[in-house]
C-alpha positions as CSV (number, residue, x, y, z in Angstrom):
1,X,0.0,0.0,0.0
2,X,1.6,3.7,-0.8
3,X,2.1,5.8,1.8
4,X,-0.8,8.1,1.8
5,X,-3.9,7.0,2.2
6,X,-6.3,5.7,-0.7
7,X,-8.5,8.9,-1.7
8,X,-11.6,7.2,-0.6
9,X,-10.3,6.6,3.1
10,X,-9.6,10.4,2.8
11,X,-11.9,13.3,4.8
12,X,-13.9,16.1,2.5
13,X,-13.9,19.2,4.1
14,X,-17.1,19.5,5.8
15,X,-16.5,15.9,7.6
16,X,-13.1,17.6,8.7
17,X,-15.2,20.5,9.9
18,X,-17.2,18.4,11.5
19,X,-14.8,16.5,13.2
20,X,-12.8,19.7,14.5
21,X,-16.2,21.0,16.0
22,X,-16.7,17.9,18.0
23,X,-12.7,17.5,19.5
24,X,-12.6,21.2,20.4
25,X,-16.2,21.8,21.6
26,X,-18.9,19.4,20.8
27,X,-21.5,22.3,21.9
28,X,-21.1,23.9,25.6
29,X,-22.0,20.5,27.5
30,X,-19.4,20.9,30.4
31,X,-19.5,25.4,30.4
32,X,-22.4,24.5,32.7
33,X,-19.7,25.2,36.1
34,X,-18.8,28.6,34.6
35,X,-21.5,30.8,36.2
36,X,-21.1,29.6,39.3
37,X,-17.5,30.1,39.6
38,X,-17.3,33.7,37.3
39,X,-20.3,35.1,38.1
40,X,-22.8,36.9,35.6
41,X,-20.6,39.6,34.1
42,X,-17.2,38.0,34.4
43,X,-18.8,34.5,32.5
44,X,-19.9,36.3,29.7
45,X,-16.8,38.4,29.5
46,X,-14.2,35.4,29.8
47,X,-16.4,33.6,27.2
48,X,-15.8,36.7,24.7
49,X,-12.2,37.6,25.8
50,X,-10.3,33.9,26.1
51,X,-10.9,32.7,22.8
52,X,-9.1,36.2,21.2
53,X,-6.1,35.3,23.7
54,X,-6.0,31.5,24.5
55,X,-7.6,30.1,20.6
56,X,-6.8,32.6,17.9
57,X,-2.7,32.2,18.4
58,X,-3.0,28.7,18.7
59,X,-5.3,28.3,15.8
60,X,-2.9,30.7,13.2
61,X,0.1,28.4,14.9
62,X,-1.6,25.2,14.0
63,X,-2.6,26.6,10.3
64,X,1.2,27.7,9.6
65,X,2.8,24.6,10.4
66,X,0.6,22.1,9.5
67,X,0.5,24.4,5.5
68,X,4.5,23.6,6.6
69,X,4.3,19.4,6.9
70,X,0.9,18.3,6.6
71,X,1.5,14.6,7.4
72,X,0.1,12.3,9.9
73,X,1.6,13.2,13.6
74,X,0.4,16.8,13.3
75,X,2.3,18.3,16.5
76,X,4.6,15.6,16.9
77,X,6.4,15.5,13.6
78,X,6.6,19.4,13.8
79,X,8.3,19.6,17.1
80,X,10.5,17.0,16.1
81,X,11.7,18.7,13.2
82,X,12.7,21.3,14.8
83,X,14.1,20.5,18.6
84,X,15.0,17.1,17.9
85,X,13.5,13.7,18.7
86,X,13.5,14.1,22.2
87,X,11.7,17.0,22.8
88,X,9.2,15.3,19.8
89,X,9.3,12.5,22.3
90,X,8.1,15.2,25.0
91,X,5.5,16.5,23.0
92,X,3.9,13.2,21.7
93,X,4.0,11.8,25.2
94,X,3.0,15.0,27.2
95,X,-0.5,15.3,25.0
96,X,-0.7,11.8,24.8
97,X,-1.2,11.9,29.0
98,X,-3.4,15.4,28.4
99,X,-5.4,13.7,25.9
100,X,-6.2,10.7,27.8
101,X,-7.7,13.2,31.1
102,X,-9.3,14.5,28.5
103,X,-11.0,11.4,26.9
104,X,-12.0,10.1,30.5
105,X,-14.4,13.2,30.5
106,X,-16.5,12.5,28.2
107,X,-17.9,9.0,29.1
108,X,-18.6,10.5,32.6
109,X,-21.0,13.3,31.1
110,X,-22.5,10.9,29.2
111,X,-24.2,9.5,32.3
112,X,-24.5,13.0,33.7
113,X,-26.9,13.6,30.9
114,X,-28.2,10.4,30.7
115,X,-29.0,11.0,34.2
116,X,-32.0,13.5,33.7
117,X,-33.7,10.2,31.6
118,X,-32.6,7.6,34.6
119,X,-32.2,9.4,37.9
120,X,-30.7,6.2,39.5
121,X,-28.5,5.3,36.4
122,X,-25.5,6.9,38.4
123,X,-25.1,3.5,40.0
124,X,-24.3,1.3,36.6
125,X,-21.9,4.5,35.9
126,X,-18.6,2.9,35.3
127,X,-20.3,-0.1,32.8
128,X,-21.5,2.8,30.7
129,X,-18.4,4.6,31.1
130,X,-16.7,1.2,29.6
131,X,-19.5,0.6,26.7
132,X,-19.2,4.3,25.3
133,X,-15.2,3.7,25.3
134,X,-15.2,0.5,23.3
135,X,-18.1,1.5,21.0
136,X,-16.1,4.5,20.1
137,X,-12.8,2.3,20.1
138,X,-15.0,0.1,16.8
139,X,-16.1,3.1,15.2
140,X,-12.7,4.4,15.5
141,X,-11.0,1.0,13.7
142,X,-13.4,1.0,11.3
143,X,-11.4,4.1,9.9
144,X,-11.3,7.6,9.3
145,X,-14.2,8.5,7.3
146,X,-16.9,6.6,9.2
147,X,-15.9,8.9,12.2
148,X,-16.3,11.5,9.9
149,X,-19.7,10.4,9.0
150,X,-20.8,10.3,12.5
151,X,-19.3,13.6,13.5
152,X,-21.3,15.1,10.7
153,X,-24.9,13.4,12.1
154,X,-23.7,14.4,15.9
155,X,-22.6,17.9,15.4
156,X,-25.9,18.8,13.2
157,X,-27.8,17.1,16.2
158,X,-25.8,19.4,18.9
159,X,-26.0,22.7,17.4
160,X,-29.8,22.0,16.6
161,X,-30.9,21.7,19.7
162,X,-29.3,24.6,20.4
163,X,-31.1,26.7,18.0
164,X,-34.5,25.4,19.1
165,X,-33.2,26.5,22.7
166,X,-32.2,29.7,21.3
167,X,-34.9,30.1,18.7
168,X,-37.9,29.4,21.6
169,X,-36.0,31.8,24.4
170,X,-36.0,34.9,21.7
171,X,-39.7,33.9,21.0
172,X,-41.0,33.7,25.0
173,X,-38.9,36.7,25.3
174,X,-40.3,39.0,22.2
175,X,-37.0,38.8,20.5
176,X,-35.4,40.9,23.3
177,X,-32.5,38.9,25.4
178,X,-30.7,41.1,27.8
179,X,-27.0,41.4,27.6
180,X,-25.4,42.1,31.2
181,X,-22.8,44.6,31.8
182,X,-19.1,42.7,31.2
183,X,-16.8,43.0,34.2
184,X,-14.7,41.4,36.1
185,X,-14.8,44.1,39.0
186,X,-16.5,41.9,41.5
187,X,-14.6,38.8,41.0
188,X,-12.3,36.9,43.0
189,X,-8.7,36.1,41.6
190,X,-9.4,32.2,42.6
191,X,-12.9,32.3,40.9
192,X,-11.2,34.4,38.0
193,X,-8.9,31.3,37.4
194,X,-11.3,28.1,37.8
195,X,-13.4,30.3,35.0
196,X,-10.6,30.0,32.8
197,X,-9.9,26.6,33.3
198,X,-12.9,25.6,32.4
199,X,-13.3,28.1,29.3
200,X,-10.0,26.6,28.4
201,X,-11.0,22.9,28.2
202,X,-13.6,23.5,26.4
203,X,-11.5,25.4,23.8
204,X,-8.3,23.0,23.3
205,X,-7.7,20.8,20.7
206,X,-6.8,22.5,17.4
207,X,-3.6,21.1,17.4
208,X,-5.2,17.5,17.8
209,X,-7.1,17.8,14.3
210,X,-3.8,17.8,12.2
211,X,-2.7,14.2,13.4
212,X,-4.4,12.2,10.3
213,X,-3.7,15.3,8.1
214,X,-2.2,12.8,5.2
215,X,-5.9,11.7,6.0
216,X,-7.4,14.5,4.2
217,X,-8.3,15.9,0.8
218,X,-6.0,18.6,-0.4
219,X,-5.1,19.2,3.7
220,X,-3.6,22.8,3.6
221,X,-7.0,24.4,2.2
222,X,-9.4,22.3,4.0
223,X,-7.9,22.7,7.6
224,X,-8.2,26.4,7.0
225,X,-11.8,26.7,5.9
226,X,-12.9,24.0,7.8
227,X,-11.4,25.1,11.4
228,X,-12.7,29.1,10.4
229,X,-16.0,27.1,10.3
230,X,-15.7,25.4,13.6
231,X,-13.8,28.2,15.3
232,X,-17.5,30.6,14.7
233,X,-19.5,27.7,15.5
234,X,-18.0,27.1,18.9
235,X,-18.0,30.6,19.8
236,X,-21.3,31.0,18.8
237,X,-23.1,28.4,20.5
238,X,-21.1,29.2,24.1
239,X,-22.2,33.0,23.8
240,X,-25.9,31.8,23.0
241,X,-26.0,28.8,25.6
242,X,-24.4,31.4,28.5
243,X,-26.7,34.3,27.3
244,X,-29.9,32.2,27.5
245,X,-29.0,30.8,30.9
246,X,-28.5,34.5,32.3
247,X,-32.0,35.4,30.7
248,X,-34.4,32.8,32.2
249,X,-32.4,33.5,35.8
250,X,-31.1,30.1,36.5
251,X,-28.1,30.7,38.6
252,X,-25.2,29.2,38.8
253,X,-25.4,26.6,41.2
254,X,-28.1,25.2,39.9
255,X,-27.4,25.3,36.3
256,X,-23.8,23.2,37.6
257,X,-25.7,21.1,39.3
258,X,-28.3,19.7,36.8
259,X,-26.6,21.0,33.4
260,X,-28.1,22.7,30.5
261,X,-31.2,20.2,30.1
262,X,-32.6,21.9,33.3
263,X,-32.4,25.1,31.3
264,X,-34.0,23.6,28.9
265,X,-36.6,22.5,30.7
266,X,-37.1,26.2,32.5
267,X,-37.5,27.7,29.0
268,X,-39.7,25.6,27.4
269,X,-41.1,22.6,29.6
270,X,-40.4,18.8,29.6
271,X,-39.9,18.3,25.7
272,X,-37.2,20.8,25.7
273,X,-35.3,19.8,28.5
274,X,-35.3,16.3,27.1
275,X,-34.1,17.5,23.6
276,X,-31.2,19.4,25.3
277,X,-30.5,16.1,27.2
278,X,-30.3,13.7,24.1
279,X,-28.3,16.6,22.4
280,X,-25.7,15.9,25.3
281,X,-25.8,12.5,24.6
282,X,-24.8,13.2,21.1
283,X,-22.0,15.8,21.9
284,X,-20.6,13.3,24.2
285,X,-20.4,10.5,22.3
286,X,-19.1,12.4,19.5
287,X,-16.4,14.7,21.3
288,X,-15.0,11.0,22.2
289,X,-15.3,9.3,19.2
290,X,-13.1,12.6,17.8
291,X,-10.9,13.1,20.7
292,X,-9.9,9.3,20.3
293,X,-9.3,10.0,16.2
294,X,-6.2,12.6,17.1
295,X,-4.8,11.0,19.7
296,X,-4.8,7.6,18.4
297,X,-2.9,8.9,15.0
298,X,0.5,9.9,18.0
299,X,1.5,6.4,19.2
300,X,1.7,5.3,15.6
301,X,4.2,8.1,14.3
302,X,6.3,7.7,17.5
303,X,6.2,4.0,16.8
304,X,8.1,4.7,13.3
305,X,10.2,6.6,15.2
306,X,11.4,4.0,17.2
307,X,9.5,5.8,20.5
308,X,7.0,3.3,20.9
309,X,6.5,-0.6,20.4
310,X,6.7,-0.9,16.6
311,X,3.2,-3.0,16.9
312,X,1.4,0.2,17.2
313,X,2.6,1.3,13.9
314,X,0.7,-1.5,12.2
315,X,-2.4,-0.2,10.4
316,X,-5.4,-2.6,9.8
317,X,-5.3,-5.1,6.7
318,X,-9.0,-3.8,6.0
319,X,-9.6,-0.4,7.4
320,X,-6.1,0.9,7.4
321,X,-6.7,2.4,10.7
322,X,-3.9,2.2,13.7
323,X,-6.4,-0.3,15.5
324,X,-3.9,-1.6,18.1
325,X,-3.2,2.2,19.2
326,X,-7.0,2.6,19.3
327,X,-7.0,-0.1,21.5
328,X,-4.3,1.0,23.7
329,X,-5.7,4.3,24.3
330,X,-9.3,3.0,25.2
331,X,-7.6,0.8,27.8
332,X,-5.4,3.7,29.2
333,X,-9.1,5.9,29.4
334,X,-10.4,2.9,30.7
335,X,-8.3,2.9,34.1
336,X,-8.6,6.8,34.3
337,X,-12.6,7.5,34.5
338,X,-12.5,6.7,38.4
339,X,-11.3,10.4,38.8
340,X,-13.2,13.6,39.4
341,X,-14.6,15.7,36.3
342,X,-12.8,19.0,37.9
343,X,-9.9,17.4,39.2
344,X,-9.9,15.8,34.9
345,X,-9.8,19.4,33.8
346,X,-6.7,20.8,35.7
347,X,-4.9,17.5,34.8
348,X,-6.1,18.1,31.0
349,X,-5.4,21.9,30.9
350,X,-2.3,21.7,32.4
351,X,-0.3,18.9,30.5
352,X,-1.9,20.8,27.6
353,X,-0.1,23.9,28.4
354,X,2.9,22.5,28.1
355,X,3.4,20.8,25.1
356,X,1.3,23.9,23.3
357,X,4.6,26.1,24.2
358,X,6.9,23.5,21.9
359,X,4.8,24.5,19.5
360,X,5.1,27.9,20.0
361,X,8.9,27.5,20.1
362,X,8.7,25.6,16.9
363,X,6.8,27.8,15.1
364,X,9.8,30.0,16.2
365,X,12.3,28.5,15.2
366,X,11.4,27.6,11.7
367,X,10.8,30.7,11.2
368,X,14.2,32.1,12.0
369,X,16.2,29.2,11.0
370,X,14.5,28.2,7.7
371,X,12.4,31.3,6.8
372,X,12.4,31.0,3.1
373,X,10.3,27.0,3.3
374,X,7.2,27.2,1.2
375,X,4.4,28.4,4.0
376,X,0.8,28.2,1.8
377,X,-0.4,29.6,5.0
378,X,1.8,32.5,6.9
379,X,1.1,34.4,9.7
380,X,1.4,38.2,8.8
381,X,3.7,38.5,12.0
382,X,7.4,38.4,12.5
383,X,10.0,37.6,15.0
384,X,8.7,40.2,17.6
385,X,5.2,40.0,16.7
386,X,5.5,36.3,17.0
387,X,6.6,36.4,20.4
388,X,4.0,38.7,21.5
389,X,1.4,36.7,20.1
390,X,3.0,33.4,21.6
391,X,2.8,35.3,25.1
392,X,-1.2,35.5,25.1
393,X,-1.9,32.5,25.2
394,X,0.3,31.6,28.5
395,X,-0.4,34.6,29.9
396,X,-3.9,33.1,30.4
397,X,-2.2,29.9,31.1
398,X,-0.2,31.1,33.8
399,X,-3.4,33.4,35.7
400,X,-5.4,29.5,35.5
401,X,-2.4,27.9,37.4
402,X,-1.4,30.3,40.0
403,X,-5.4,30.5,40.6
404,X,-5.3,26.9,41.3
405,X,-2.6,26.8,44.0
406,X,-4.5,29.9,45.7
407,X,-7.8,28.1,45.7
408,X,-7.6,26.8,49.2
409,X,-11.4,24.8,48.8
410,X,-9.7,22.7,46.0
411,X,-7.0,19.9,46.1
412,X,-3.6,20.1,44.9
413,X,-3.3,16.4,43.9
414,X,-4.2,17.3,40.0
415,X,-1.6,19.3,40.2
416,X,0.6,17.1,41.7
417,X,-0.2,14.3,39.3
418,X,-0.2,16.7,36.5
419,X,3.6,17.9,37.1
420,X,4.9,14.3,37.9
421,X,3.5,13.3,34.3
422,X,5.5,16.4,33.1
423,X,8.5,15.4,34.4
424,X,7.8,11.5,33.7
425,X,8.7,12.5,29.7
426,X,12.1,12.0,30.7
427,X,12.6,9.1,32.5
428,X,10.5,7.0,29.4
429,X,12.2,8.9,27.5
430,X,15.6,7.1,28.2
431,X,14.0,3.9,29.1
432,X,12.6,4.0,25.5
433,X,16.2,5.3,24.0
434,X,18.2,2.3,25.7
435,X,15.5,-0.5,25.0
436,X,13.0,0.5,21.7
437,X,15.6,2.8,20.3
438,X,18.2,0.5,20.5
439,X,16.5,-2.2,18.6
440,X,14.3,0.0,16.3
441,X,18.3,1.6,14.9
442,X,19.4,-1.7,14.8
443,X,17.0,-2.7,12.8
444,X,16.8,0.2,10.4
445,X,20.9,-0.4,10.6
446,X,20.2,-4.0,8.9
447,X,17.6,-2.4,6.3
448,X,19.5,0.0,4.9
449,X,22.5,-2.6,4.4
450,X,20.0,-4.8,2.8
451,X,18.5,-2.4,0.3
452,X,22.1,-1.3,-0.4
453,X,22.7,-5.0,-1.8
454,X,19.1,-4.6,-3.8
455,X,17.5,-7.0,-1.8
456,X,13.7,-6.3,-0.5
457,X,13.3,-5.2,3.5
458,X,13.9,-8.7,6.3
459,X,11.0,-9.6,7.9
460,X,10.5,-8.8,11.5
């Protein structure tokens, strides 16, 4: 088989849209805490704010380097390139750990959501938690473009109950919704940062969608009009979801506590509440099904690297999918949903922090050291400007974590967990490079001796 993928197996862009929407957002299942820990003004504010600080440099990072290499790896291949095959090693290990906090979310809101069907079904949580994670782990063998196909039917089903929710509020309203004054005058630092935590997680993830980009039609121009797409979906459904919620007068205690089908339920009755409840369902579902997509695609480049077991390079002999790094993954996830959804987001957020600033540092460095490389997609910034734009982003980053060691309610042991995983990178690092490594240069030793004598690859 060649290299890339046949065209069929390949995404178009509205499936890649699609997909995008549902690993970065997936509708604003999981904003529900923000109220409660912002307050009215400072909510809508952060919600309008964040994105221009914490998204748009990420997202013009991701665009340029991926127009630079679009190849399967996305983030881990760039890094690499640039900083060398540890710090790739770094990168695809450090969002391999964020990504799997982040997966173990997912199937736990499922049964939050499922919950307003089933009151009781909190007690048969962790069997759900293990069917939606090995459903999603069979959609995901079967290959690329039936996750595509799904993402399309889930997204349309998120953002349209949405727009009833919307749609119905403007009408019970008279097509008047009040906006409340944005401030953050009367909010607490600590408050300030678990708002931006949870604004952040449910932002991340453009840099996940450009691991199967040798899995997409003509990759450069779709990821740019598909993520514009996804990137005014995502803040548009937060803004409307937040602005209904402080127009019926739920507050935020209560709209934590029994999520946006309660909403739903005080603007328009039963039925509504319902739909909003099956849209979670949906968003849920989906947001794991594409979460699982990225992450799954890292093992399998690290693998050809000689990072990984070889194994999880494999592809399947009918879907061409990396099923044994699918499987992999699902079982990590499957150990990690015992943990707490707030405790999940820290963990998540803060892993994710710091393999996004390798990526700012790449996108630095190719720029300086190899500035004339074809870029189909530059950003109109240079050294300086680059800098300054790289600095938004973790300037948001860094209020989040100081916030977090000042909360003195919460627990540090995310934290804790989330810095030992930092600092675990190197020590697999060079218990891969004296075990894998050694046998994956041996090996590629042997090939390139054989192929020098014009004989075909050994077998394994």
């Amino acid at each position: 088989m060649s290299q890339t993928v046949a065209t069929r197996h390949k995404l178009k862009p509205l499936q890649l849209a699609a997909v995008i929407f549902l690993t970065v957002s997936g509708g604003p299942y999981g904003l529900e805490p923000l109220l409660g820990q912002a307050g009215e003004g400072a909510a809508l504010l952060l919600l309008l704010i964040t994105p221009i600080l914490w998204d748009v440099p990420t997202i013009l990072t991701v665009l340029e380097l991926n127009s630079l290499f679009p190849e399967n790896g996305g983030y881990y291949q760039w890094v690499k390139r640039a900083l060398g095959l540890r710090f790739g090693f770094y990168e695809g290990w450090w969002s391999w750990l964020y990504t799997f906090a982040d997966l173990a979310i997912y199937p736990v809101l499922f049964v939050f959501y499922l919950g307003w069907f089933f009151p009781d079904i909190d007690h048969y949580k962790i069997p759900i938690c293990l069917a939606i994670i090995w459903l999603s782990a069979a959609i995901n063998i079967r290959g690329i473009v039936p996750v595509g196909r799904f993402s399309i039917f889930l997204s349309g089903a998120v953002l349209a109950t949405f727009f009833v929710l919307f749609g119905y509020a403007l009408y019970r309203s008279g097509g008047h919704l009040h906006v409340p004054e944005p401030t953050l005058r009367h909010t607490p630092f600590t408050a300030l940062g678990l708002g931006l935590y949870t604004i952040m997680w449910n932002f991340i993830g453009w840099d996940n969608v450009t691991t199967y980009a040798d899995e997409v039609r003509r990759p450069v121009k779709a990821y740019l009009v598909s993520i514009a797409i996804a990137f005014v979906a995502v803040v548009a459904i937060y803004a409307i979801a937040v602005l209904i919620a402080l127009n019926a007068g739920m507050n935020g205690a209560e709209l934590e506590a029994k999520g946006f089908p309660a909403l739903g339920e005080l603007v328009g009755g039963r039925w509504l509440g319902n739909l909003i409840a099956a849209g979670g369902l949906a968003s849920t579902m989906g947001l794991y099904s594409a979460v699982l997509l990225s992450v799954s695609r890292i093992p399998k480049a690290m693998a050809a690297d000689g990072l990984l077991p070889a194994k999880l390079h494999e592809l399947h002999p009918r879907w061409e999918s990396p099923w044994l790094s699918v499987l992999c993954c699902s079982l990590v996830v499957s150990g990690m949903i015992f943990w707490d959804f707030g405790e999940l987001i820290v963990i998540d957020i803060t892993l994710y922090g710091a393999a996004l600033l390798l990526e700012y540092v790449t996108l630095i460095y190719f720029r300086v050291k190899m500035p004339h490389l074809p870029r189909p997609f530059r950003i109109p910034l240079r050294g300086a400007g680059l800098i300054a734009m790289a600095l938004l982003p973790f300037t948001v980053y860094a209020v989040a974590l100081t916030a977090a060691f000042r909360d003195e309610g919460g627990s540090l042991k995310p934290l804790l967990f989330a810095f030992i995983a930092l600092a675990s990178a190197e020590v697999m690092y060079q218990v891969v490079k004296h075990t894998i490594g050694k046998k994956h240069a041996a090996r590629e030793q042997l090939r390139k001796q054989v192929e020098s004598l014009g004989h075909s690859e050994p077998d394994e």
